[in-house]
N, C-alpha and C positions, 0 to 999 in steps of 0.2 A: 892209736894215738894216746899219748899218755898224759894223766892231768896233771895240769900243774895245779901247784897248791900254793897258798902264803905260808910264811914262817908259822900264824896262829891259823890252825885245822878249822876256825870258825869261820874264817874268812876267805874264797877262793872265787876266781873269776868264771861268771858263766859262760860255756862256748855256745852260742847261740846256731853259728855256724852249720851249717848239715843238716839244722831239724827239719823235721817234714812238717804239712800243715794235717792237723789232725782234727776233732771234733773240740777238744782243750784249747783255750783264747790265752793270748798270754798280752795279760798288761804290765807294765812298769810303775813302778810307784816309788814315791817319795816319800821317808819318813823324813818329817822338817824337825828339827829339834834347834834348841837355842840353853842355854849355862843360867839360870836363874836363882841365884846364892850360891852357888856351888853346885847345883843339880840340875839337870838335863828337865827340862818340859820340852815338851810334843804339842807340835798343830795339827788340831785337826779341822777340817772342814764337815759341814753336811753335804749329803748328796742334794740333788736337783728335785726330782721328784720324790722322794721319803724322807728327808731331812734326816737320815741318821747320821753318826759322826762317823767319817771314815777320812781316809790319807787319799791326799793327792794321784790321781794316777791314769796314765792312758794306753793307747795302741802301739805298738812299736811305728817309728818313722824312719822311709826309707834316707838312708844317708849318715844315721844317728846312731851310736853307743846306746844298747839302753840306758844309762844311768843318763847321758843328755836329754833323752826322752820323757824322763822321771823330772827332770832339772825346769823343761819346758810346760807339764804336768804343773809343778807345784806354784810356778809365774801364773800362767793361767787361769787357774783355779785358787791362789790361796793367795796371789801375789807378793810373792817373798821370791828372794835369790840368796845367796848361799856359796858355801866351801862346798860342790857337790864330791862325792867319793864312788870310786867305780864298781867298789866292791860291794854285794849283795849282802845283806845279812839278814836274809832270809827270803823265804817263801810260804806266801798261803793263800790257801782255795776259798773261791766265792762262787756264788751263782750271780749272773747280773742277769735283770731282770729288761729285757732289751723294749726298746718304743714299741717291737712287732706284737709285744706281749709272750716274745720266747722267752724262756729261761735257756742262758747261754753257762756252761762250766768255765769260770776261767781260774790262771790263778796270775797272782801278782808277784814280782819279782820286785824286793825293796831294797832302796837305797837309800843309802843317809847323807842329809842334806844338812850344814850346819848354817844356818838361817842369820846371813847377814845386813841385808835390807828388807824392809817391811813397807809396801805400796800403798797409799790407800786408795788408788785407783785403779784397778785390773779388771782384764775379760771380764769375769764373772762375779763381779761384787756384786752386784744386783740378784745375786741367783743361790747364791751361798752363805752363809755364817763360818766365820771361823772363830776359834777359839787357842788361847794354852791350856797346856794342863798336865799333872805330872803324870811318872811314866805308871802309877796306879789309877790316879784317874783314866787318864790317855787308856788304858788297858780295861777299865771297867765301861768306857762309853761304847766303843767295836763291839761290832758284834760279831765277828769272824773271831774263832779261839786261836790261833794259828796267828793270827793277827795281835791280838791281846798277848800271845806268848814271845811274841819277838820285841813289843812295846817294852814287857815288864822285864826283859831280859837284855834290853839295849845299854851298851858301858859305850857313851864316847871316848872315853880314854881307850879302847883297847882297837880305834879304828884302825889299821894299815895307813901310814901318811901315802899317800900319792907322788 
């Protein structure tokens, strides 16, 4: 099968299609951004039990595009909606630390999300903080580097329109 690509080599669709299930978790994530003077800020949210800052993001859903999955992710958890785009622009590896007390490998497949409504009632207000911040903050708060390297290397202008 042969990939296809976008005109720009940074941006290509993933074929999820075929994969097997392996020992690797793969979640979908949302990077939320919003145009603030002219520059791109990033939300992010804390997690649940650690409160670190991380992006929106869940399990893939039967019936779902990942990037609708990423789109459903960032309502939930950070309650914002958005321009979402189907195209990845990137991936990076974490360990999640599951309730069983496993350490799970997964990695995140992210999508950008251009954050057009702001809720102040959602799922999980109660349970999370979120925050802006630019894409040096936003990259200095993560703690996944892979994560930090896509934040500080994110150009909304160079998304693929839809």
């Amino acid at each position: 099968m042969k990939e296809q690509r976008a005109k720009d080599h940074s941006f290509a669709p993933i074929d999820m299609m075929g994969a097997k299930k392996t020992g690797l978790r793969t979640q979908f994530a949302a990077l939320c951004y919003r145009m603030h003077k002219g520059k791109p800020e990033i939300l992010l949210i804390t997690s649940r039990r650690t409160q670190r800052w991380i992006i929106p993001k869940g399990w893939p859903q039967d019936g779902m595009r990942p990037a609708q999955s990423a789109a459903i992710e960032a309502l939930e958890e950070a309650g914002v909606e958005g321009k979402l785009h189907d195209f990845s622009i990137g991936v990076y590896s974490y360990t999640k630390n599951h309730v069983s007390g496993r350490a799970l490998p997964c990695v995140g497949i992210v999508y950008p999300l251009k954050v057009k409504r702001i809720h102040e009632r959602y799922r999980e207000v109660n349970q999370r903080k979120r925050k802006w911040f630019s894409l040096a903050q936003a990259a200095h708060k993560v703690s996944e580097p892979e994560l930090a390297h896509i934040i500080l290397n994110f150009e909304p202008n160079k998304i693929p329109i839809a």
